[in-house]
C-alpha positions in Angstrom: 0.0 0.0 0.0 2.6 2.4 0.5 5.0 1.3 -2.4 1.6 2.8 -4.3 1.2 5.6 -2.3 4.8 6.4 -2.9 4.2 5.8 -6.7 1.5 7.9 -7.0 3.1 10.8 -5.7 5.9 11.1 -7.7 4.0 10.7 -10.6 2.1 13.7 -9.4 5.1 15.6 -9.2 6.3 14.3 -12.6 3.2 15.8 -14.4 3.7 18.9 -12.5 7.5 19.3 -13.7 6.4 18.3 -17.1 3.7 20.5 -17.3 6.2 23.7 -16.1 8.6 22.4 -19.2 6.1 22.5 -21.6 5.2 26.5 -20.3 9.2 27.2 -21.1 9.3 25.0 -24.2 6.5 27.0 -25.7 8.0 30.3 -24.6 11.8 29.0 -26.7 9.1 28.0 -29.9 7.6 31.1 -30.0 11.1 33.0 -29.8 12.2 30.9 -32.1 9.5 31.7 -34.7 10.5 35.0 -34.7 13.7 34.5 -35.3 13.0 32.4 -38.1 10.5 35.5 -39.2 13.6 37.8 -39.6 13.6 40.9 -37.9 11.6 41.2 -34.6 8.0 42.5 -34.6 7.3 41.5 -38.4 8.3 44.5 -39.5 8.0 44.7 -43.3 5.3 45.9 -45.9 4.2 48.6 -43.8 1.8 50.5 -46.1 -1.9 50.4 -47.3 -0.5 48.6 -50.5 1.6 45.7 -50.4 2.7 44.1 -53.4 3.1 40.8 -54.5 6.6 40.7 -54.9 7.0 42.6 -51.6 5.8 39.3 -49.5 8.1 38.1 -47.0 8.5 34.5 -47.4 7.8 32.6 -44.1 8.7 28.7 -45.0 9.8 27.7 -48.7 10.3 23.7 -50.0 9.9 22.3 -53.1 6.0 20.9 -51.7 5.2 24.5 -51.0 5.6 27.9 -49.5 4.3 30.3 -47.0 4.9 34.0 -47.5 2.6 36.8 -45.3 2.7 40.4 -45.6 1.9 43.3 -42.9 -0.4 45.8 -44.3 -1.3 49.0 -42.0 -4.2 51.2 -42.6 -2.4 54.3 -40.7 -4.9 54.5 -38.4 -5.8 52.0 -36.0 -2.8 49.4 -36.7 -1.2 46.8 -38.7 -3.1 43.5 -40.3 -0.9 40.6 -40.6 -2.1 37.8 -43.3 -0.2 35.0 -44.6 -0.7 33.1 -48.1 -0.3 29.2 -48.0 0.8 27.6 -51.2 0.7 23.5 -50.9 1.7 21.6 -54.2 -0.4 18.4 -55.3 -0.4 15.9 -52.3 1.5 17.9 -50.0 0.8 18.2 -46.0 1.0 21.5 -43.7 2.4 19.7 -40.6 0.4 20.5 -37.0 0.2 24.0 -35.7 -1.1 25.7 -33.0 -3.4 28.7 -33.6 -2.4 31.5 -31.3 -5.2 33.7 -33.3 -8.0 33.6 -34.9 -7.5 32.2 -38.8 -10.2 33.5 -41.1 -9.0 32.0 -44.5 -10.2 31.9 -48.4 -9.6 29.0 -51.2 -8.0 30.5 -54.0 -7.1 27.7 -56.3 -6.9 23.5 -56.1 -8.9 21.3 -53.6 -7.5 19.7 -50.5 -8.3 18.5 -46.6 -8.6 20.6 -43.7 -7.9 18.5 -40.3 -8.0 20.2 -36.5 -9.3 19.4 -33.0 -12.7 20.6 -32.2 -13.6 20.4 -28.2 -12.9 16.2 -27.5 -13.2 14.8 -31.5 -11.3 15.4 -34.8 -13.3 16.9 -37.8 -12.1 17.6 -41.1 -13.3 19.1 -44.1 -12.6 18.8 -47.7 -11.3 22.2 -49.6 -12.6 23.8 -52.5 -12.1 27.2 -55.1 -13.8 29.6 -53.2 -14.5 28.1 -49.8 -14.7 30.4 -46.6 -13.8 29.0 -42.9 -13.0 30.0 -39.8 -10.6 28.5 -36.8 -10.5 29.6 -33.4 -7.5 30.5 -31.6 -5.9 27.5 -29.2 -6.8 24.9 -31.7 -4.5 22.2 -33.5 -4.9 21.8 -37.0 -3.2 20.3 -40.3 -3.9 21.2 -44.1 -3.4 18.3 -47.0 -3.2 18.6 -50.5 -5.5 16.3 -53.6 -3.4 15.3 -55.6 -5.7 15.9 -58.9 -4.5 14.1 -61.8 -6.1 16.2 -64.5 -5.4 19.7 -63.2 -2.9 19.2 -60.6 -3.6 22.7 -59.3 -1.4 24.1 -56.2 -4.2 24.4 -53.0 -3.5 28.2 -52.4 -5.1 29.6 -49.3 -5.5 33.6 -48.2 -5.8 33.7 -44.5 -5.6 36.6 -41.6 -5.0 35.9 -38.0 -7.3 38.1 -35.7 -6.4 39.6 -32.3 -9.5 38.7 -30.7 -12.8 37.8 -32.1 -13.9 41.2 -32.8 -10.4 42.6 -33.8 -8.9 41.9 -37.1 -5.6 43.7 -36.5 -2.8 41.2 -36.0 -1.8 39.2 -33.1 0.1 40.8 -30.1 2.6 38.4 -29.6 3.1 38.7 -33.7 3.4 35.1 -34.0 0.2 33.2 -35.4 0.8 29.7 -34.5 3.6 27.3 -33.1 4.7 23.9 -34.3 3.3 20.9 -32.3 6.1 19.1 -33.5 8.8 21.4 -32.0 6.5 21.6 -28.6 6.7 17.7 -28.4 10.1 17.4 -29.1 11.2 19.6 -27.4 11.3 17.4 -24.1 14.2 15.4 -23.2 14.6 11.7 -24.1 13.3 10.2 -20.0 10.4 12.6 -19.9 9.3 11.5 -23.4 9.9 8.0 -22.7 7.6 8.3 -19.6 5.0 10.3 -20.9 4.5 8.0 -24.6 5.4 4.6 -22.4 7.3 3.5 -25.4 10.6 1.2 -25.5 14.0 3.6 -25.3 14.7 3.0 -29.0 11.5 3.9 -30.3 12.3 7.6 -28.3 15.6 7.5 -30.4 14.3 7.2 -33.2 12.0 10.1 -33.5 14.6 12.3 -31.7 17.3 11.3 -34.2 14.9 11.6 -37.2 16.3 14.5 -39.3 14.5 18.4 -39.3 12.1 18.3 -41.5 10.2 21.9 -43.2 6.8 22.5 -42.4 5.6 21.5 -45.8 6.3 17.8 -46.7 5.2 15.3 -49.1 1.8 13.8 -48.7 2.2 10.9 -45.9 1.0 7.5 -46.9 -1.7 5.9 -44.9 -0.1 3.2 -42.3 -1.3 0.5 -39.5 1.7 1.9 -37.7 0.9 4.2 -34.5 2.3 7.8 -36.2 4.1 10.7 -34.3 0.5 12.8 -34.9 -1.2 10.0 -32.9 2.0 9.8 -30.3 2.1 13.5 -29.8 -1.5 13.6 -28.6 -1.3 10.4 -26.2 1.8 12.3 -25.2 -0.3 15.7 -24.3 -3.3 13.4 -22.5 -0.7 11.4 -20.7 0.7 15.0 -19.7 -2.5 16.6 -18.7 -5.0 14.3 -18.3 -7.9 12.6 -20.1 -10.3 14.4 -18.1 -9.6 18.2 -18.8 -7.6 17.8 -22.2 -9.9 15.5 -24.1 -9.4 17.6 -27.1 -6.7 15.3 -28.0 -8.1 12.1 -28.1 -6.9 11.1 -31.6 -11.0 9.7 -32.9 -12.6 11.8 -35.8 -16.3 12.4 -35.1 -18.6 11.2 -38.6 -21.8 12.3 -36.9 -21.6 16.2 -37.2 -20.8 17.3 -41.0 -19.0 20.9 -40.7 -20.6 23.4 -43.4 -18.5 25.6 -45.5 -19.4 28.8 -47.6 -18.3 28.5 -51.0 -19.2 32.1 -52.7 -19.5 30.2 -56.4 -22.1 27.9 -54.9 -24.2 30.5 -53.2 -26.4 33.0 -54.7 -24.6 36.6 -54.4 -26.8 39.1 -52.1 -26.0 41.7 -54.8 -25.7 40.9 -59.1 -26.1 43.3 -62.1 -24.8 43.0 -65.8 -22.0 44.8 -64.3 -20.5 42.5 -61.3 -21.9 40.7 -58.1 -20.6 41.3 -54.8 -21.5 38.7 -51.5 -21.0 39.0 -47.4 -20.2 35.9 -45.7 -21.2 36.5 -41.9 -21.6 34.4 -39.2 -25.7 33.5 -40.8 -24.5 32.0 -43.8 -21.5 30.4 -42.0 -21.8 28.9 -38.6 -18.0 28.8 -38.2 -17.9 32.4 -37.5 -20.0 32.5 -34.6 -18.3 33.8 -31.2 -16.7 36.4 -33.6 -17.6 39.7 -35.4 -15.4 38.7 -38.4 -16.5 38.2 -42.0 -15.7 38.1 -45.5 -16.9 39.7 -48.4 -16.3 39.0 -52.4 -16.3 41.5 -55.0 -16.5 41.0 -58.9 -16.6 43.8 -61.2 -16.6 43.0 -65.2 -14.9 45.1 -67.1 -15.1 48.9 -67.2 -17.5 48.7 -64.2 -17.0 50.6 -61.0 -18.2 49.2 -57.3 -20.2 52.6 -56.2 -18.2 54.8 -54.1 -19.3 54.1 -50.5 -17.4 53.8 -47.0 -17.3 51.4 -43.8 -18.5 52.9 -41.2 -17.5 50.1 -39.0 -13.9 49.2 -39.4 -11.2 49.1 -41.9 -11.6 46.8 -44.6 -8.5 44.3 -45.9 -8.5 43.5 -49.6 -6.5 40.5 -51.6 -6.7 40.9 -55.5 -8.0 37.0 -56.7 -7.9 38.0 -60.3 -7.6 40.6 -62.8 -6.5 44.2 -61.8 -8.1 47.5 -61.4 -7.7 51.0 -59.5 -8.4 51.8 -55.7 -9.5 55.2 -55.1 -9.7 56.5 -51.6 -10.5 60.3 -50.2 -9.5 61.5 -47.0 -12.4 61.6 -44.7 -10.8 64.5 -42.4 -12.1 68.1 -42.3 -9.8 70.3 -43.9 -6.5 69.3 -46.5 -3.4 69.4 -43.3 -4.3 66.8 -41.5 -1.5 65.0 -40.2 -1.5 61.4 -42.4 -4.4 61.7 -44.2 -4.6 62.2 -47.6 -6.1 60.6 -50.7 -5.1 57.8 -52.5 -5.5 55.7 -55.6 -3.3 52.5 -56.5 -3.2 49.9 -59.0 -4.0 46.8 -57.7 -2.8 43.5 -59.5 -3.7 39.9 -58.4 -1.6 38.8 -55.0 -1.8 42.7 -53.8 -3.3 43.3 -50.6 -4.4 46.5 -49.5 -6.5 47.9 -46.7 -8.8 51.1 -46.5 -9.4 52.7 -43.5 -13.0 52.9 -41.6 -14.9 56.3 -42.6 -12.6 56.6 -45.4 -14.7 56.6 -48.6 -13.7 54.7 -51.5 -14.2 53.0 -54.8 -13.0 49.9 -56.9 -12.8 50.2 -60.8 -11.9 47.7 -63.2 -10.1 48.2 -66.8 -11.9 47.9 -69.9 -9.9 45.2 -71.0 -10.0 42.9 -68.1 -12.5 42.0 -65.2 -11.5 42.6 -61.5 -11.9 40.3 -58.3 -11.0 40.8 -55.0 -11.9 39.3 -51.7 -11.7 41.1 -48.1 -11.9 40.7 -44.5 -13.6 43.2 -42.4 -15.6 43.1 -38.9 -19.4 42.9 -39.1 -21.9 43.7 -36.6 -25.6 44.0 -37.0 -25.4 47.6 -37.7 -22.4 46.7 -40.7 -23.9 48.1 -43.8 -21.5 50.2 -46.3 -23.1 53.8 -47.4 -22.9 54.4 -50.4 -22.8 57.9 -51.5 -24.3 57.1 -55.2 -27.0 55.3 -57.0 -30.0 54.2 -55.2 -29.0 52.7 -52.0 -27.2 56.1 -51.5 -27.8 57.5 -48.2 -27.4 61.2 -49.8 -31.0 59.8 -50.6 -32.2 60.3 -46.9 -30.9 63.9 -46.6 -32.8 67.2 -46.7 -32.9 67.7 -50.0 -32.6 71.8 -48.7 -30.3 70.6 -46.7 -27.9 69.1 -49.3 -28.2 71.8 -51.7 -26.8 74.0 -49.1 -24.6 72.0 -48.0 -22.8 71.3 -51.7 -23.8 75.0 -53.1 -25.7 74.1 -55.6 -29.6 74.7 -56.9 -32.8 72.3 -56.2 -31.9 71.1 -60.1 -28.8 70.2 -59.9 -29.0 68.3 -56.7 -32.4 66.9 -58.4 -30.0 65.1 -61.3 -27.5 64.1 -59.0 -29.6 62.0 -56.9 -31.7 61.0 -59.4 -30.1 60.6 -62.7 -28.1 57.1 -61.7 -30.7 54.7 -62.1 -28.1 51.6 -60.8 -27.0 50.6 -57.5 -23.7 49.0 -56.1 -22.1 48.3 -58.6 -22.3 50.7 -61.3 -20.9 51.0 -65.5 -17.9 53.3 -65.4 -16.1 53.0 -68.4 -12.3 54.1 -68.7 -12.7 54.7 -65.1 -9.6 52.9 -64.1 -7.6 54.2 -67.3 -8.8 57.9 -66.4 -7.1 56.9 -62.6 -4.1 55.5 -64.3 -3.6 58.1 -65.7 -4.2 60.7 -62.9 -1.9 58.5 -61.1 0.9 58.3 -63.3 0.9 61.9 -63.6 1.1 62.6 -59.7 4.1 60.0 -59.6 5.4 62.3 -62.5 5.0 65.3 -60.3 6.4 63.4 -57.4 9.3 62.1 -59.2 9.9 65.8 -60.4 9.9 67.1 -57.7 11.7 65.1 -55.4 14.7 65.3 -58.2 14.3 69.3 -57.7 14.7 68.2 -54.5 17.4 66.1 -54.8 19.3 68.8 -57.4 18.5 71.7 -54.5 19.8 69.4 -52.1 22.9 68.3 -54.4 23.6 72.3 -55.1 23.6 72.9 -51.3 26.1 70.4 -50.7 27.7 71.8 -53.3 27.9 75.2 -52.5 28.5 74.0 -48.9 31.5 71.6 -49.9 32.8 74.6 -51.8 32.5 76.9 -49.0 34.1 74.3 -47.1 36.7 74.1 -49.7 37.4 77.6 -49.8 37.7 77.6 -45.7 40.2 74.9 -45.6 42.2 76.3 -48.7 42.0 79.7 -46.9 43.2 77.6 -43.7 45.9 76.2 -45.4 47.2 79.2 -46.9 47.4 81.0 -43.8 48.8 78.3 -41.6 51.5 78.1 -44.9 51.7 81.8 -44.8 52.4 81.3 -41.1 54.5 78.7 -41.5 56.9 80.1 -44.2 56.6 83.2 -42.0 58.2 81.4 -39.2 60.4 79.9 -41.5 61.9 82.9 -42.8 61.9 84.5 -39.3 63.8 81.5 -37.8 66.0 81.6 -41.1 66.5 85.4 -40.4 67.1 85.2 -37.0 69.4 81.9 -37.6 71.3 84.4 -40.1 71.4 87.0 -37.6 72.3 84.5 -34.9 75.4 83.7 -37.5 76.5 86.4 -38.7 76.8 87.7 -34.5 78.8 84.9 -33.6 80.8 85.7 -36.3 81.5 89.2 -35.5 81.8 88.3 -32.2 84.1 85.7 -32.6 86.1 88.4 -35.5 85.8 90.4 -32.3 87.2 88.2 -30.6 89.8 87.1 -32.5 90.8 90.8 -33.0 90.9 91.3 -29.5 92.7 88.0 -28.9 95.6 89.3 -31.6 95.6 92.4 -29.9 96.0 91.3 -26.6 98.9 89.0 -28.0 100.6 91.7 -30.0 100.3 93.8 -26.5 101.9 90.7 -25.0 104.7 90.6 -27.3 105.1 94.2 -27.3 105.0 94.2 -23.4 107.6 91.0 -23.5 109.9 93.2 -26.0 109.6 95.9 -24.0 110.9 93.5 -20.7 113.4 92.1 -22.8 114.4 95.3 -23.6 114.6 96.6 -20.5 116.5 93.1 -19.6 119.0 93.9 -21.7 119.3 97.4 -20.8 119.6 96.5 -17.2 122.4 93.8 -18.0 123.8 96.1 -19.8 124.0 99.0 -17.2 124.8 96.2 -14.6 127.9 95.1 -17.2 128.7 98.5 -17.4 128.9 99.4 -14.2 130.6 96.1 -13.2 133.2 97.2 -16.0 133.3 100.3 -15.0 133.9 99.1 -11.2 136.8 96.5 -12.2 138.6 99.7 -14.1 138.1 101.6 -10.9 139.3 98.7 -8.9 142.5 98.2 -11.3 143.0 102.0 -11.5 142.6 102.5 -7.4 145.1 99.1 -7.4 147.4 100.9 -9.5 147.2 103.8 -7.5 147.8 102.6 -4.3 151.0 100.4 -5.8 151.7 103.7 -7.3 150.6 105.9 -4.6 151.0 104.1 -1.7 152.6 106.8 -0.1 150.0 109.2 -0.5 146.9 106.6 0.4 146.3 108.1 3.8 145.7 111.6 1.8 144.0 110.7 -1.3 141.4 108.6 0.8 139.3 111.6 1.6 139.4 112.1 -1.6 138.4 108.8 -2.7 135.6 108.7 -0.5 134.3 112.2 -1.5 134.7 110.9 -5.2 132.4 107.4 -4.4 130.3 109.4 -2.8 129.6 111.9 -5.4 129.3 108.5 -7.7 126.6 107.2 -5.6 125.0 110.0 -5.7 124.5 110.4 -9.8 123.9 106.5 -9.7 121.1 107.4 -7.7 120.2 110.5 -9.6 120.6 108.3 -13.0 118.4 105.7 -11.4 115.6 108.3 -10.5 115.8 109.8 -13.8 115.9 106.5 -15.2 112.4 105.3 -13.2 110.7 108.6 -14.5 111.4 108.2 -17.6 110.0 104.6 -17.6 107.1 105.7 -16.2 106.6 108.4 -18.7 106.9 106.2 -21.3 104.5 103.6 -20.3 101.7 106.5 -19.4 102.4 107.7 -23.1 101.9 104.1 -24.5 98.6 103.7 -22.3 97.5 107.0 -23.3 98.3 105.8 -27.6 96.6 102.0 -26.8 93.4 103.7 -25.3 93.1 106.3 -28.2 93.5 103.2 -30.3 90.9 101.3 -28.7 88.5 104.3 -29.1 89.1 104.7 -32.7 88.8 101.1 -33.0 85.5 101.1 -30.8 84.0 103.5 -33.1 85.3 102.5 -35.8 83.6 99.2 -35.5 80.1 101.0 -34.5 80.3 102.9 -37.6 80.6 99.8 -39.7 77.7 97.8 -37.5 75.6 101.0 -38.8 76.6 99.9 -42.4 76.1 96.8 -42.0 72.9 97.2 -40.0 71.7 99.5 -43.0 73.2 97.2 -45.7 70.6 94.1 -44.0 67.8 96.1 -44.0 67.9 96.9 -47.5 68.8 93.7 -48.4 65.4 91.9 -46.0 63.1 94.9 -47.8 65.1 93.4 -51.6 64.2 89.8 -50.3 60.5 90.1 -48.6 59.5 91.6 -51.9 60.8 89.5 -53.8 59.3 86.7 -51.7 56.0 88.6 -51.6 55.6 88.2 -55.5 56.5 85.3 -55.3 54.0 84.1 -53.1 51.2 85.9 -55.3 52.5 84.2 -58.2 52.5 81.0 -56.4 48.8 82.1 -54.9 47.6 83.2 -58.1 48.7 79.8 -59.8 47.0 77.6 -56.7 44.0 79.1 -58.0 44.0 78.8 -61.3 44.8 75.2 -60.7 41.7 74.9 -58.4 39.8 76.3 -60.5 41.3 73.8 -63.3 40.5 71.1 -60.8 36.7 71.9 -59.7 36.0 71.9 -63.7 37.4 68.8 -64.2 35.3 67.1 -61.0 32.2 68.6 -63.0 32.8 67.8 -65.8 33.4 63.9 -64.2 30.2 64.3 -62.1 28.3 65.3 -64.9 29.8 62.3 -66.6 29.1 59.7 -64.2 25.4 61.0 -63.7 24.6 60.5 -67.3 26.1 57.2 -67.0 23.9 56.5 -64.3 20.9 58.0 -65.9 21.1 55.6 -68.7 22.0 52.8 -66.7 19.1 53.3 -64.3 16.5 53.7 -67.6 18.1 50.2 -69.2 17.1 48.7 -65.7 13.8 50.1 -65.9 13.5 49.5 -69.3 14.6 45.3 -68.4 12.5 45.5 -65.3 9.2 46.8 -67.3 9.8 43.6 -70.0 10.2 40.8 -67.5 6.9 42.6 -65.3 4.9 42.0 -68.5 6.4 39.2 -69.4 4.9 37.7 -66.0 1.5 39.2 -66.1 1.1 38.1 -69.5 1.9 34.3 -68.2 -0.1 35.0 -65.6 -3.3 36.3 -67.9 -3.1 33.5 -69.5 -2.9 30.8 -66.7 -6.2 33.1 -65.5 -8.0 32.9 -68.5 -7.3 29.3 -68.3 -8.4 28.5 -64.7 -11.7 30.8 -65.4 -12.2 28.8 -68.5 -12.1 25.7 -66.2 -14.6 27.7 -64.0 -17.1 28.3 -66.3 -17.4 25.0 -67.4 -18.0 23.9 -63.9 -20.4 26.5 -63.4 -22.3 25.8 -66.6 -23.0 22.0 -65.7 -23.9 22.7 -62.1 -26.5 25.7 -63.6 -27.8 22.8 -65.7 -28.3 20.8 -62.6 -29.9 23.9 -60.7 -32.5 24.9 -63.5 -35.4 23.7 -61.7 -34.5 26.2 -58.8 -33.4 29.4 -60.7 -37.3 30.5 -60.9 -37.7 30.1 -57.4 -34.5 31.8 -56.6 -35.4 34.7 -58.6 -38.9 34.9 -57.1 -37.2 35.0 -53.5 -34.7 38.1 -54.7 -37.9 40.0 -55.7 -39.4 39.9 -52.6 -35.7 40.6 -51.4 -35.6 43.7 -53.2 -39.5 44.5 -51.9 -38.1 44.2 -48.5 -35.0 46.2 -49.2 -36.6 48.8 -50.6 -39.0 49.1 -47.9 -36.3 49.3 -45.1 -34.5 51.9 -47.1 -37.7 54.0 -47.1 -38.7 53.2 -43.4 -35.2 54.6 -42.6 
């Protein structure tokens, strides 16, 4: 008992672990979507015209293709619809719907397949079937594969907000692969929740990523990942709350379609029929305030200009092409985004007009014009028409309306009354006359934005030129500067050279002088040397005759020594005197002849001094005239030089206009060959395509002729029925 206890718990816990890894798992899916979508937030084709070849494809293999477009009606939001292309005995794998899918058969037949509450229905696809799926629900889309035709199923869907809201999903992704949710578990939890051997888990794990479009899978005995996947999601969350997935298709209930070639059309004339599919005619679109209308206008007819006054209508070109006229419903011409429009639609364009915005569809003369919608309908949804006689001008003051359009009681009269049709009307050369108005505002617009673009290029221009002129200007001065500088550092280099050259001339002058003072100063010693030995020889000669003679006197006069001695020493006295005398006389004059020379050397040094200032003067003036020679000189140079820099600008900016004016021509006529290329190959393709049209309406009226054969017996009562029809409409219109 408590071994199951035990057991039961953790498999409680196991389904409530699972069931947070699915939450997470579909979380990664959804981000991986969008990845796989391109740039976050699906944003491409804003615009109230997308065309064909402006689709963004979604999935592409060589079964099929999925490519959706964002169209805006700049006013309340952005519409996202996709267009699913399956070739013969293809298969859309499981999906599920995080939006409402409103969707329309275009061409081939097929099988629609999805989980409805606790059984499986499926349906079988037609040209011109209208359904409806509701968000949260799992569904699959095969392909017939027709042996005769072998038609691609083509399907036009949009995914709705909310059931009353046809602008496109918040999270921006319509639906996730049930495939990737499944697999997205790990191999144990997988094993456990499919109770399937190991290897059977390996092999759908290791299986190889495979598109969402395959080829057509065979019918097999074998239990399939379709059938595991939803014994996986009940074994996850129970049989009891998630029924839905219990894999048993119900026979009992048949699921009705609208197909708008089967049904009557609530509106025909010789010029077109037109048809509402709400929720009375198809049961699918209960719970939601969504339907579909179809629209098809022969040639040279016009569906009467009317608006919605509900919401914004969405429109897919089936067949043919025509012109979309719509007027700004604002008071007053500068409203901010508003204006009128008018655009050629072509079959694959979508476009969407906004709510109170009137409007009017014309087809060529030489072609019919089809086109099916999506719009929001209430019980109050009827378009006004503003011509013919369902138009509510009809239920105006007639006083009122001729003051309101300035006009007399028989003008307004005709006007109301002259257009005897109603809906749709005859309007021929309609669409041409738009074309044509078209083409020539596209004229004007091109025209004007290449004045634009010349203004614009002549600005830049003139600006680069100014900013040409500013740099050049720039550059001269900072050259001006910079030879300036130049020649002052050059000058005062010069000036720097020639000083220390003077100075050391100075210098070395001095330097001689000083040394021819020294060697007249050493001369002058030597001199006085000499002069000195020679007075010291002299006297020392003059002594030794002395001595001799005073020898030979006292051997001569010995005698008379004692007497003579006085004498003698009166006579050396008398000599030492005039030595002294000679050697004053002898100093003076020394001195006197140095003063004199010091006296001579400083008079020399004055001459020289000035002397030397009187040829720095010279020089000084001999400079000057010689830097006023050279800065003029320099000076026309540098006009010269200026004069030629111009010139050669000048030279220069002709030449880069000439080569601009080159290279736009160039352009020019390469840009018109690519038109020109462009324009064959677009007509190339629409005359392919007129004639795979002409062949798949061929194929339609045959159908329709043998199933009006079958239906003879009920065209009188029909017919009856739309009499009283049009008694009863006429009577609410006058009631109202």
């Amino acid at each position: 008992m408590s071994a199951k206890n035990s057991f039961s718990t953790q498999f409680q816990c196991s389904r409530i672990l699972l069931f947070m890894i699915i939450i997470s798992n579909v979380a990664i899916n959804v981000a991986a979507l969008k990845e796989q979508e391109g740039t976050p937030g699906w944003e491409w084709g804003l615009g109230p015209l997308v065309k064909r070849a402006e689709r963004k494809s979604v999935v592409s293999s060589e079964n099929g293709e999925i490519s959706s477009v964002r169209v805006t009606d700049g006013t309340t939001g952005s519409y996202h619809l996709q267009f699913i292309t399956l070739e013969p005995n293809s298969l859309f794998l499981p999906v599920v719907l995080h939006a409402d899918m409103v969707f329309y058969v275009h061409t081939g037949s097929g099988k629609l397949t999805w989980m409805d509450e606790n059984e499986r229905k499926s349906v079988y696809l037609r040209i011109g079937d209208v359904f409806r799926l509701p968000f949260g629900i799992i569904f699959f889309l095969e392909s017939n594969l027709e042996a005769s035709a072998r038609q691609k199923l083509r399907v036009y869907s949009i995914f709705a907000n909310s059931g009353d809201d046809l602008r496109e999903p918040v999270n921006n992704v319509p639906y996730s692969s049930i495939r990737n949710m499944v697999l997205g578990f790990d191999r144990k939890v997988l094993q456990a929740a499919f109770h399937v051997p190991e290897d059977v888990i390996d092999e759908v794990l290791n299986g190889t990523e495979v598109p969402a479009i395959v080829h057509g899978v065979p019918k097999s005995t074998k239990k399939n990942l379709w059938e595991m996947e939803a014994e996986f999601m009940k074994t996850l969350l129970g049989r009891g709350s998630y029924s839905l997935f219990d894999n048993k298709e119900n026979k009992k209930k048949n699921t009705k379609l609208f197909n708008v070639f089967q049904e009557k059309p609530d509106f025909q004339n010789c010029n077109g029929w037109s048809t509402v599919i709400n929720m009375k005619k198809l049961p699918a679109l209960k719970g939601s305030n969504i339907g579909i209308y179809v629209v098809n206008l022969t040639k040279g007819s016009m569906m009467a200009p009317h608006w919605n006054p509900m919401a914004t209508e969405i429109g897919i070109a089936v067949q043919g092409e025509g012109m979309v006229r719509v007027v700004c419903s604002s008071i007053g011409t500068d409203q901010q985004g508003c204006k009128n429009m008018r655009f050629r639609v072509e079959e694959g364009d979508v476009f969407a007009v906004p709510r109170f915005h009137p409007m009017a569809q014309m087809a060529f003369n030489n072609n019919s014009f089809v086109f099916v919608g999506f719009s929001t309908t209430t019980k109050k949804h009827h378009p006004q028409y503003l011509t013919g006689k369902a138009s509510v001008l009809r239920t105006l003051d007639r006083q009122i309306l001729e003051a309101s359009f300035n006009v007399t009681n028989t003008t307004m009269d005709q006007i109301l009354e002259a257009q005897g049709d109603s809906v749709i009307l005859e309007c021929t050369s309609c669409a041409e006359e738009e074309m044509r108005l078209m083409e020539e505002e596209r004229r004007r617009e091109k025209e004007e934005a290449r004045r634009r673009e010349e203004e614009e290029a002549r600005k830049r221009e003139e600006e680069q030129r100014r900013e040409a002129e500013e740099a050049s200007r720039k550059e001269e001065e900072a050259a001006r500067k910079a030879e300036e500088e130049t020649r002052e550092r050059e000058a005062e280099e010069a000036r720097r050279r020639e000083e220390e050259a003077a100075r050391e001339k100075e210098e070395e002058r001095r330097r001689q002088q000083e040394e021819a003072r020294k060697r007249e100063e050493e001369k002058e010693r030597e001199r006085q040397e000499a002069e000195e030995a020679r007075r010291k020889q002299e006297k020392e000669e003059a002594r030794r005759r002395e001595e001799e003679e005073e020898e030979a006197r006292r051997q001569e006069e010995e005698i008379k020594r004692r007497q003579e001695e006085e004498a003698a020493r009166r006579r050396e006295e008398e000599e030492a005197q005039k030595e002294a005398e000679e050697a004053t006389r002898r100093e003076e004059e020394q001195e006197t002849r140095r003063q004199q020379e010091e006296e001579a050397r400083r008079q020399e040094e004055e001459e020289e001094e000035s002397r030397r200032s009187e040829e720095e003067e010279a020089r000084t003036r001999q400079e000057e005239q010689e830097e006023e020679a050279r800065r003029r000189e320099e000076e026309e140079a540098a006009r010269r030089q200026q004069e030629e820099e111009a010139q050669r600008e000048e030279e220069e900016k002709r030449r880069r206009e000439e080569e601009a004016e080159t290279r736009r021509k160039q352009e020019e006529e390469e840009e018109e060959a690519r038109r020109s290329e462009e324009e064959a190959a677009r007509e190339e393709e629409r005359r392919r395509q007129e004639e795979a049209e002409k062949q798949e309406e061929e194929a339609r009226r045959q159908e329709e002729e043998k199933e009006r054969r079958h239906q003879g017996e009920e065209e009188t009562e029909e017919e009856e029925w739309g009499r009283h029809e049009l008694i009863r409409r006429r009577t609410l219109l006058k009631a109202a």
